[in-house]
C-alpha positions in Angstrom: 93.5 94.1 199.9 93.2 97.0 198.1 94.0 96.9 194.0 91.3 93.8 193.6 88.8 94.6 190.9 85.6 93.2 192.2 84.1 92.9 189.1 81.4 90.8 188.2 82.9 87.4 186.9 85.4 87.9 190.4 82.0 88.2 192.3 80.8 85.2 190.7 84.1 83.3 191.7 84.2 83.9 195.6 80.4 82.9 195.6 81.3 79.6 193.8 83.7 79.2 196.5 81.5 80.1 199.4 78.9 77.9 198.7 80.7 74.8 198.0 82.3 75.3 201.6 85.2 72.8 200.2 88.0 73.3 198.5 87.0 73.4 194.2 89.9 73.1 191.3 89.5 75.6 188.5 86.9 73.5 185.8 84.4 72.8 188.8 84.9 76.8 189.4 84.2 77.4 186.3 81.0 74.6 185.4 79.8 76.0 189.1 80.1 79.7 188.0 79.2 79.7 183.7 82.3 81.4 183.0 85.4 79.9 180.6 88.2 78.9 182.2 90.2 81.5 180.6 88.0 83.8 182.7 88.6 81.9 185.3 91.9 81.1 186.0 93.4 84.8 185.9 90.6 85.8 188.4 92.0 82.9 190.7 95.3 83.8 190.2 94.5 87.7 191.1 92.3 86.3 194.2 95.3 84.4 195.0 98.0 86.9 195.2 95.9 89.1 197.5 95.0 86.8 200.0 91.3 85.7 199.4 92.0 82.4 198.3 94.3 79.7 200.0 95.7 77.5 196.9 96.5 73.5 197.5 98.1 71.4 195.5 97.0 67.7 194.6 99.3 65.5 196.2 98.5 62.3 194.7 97.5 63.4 190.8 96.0 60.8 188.2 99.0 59.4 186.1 97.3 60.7 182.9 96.4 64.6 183.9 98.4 67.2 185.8 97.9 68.1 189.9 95.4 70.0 190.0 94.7 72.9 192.4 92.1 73.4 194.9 91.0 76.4 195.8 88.9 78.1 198.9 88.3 80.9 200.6 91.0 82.4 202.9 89.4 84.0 205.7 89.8 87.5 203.8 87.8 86.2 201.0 84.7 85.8 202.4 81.5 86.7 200.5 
């Protein structure tokens, strides 16, 4: 795992994500958490390509919005 920047804002992600203890898309990350969703979704991205998050995508979306994605810890990702 090594490369991930735990900074702050990433901090402030995996907490979001161990708390809930269910899978969150990006916005409620990012109402849960303070931080813009331009913040956000590159820090789920990065959390993503080294293994602390496992991503899902909605199966059944809303005709009028895109799938979204739901996030949660992988079991590397714990807080």
């Amino acid at each position: 795992m090594s490369g991930l920047r735990m900074t702050t804002p990433t901090r402030m992600v995996l907490q979001a994500l161990h708390a809930a203890q269910q899978p969150l898309y990006g916005l409620e990350i990012a109402q849960a958490t303070g931080l813009g969703t331009g913040t956000v979704y590159p820090i789920l991205r990065r959390l993503e390509q080294h293994g602390r998050v496992h991503v899902t995508d909605e199966t059944d979306p809303h005709p009028s919005r895109p799938p979204r994605r739901y996030y949660q810890l992988a079991p590397a990702g714990t807080v």
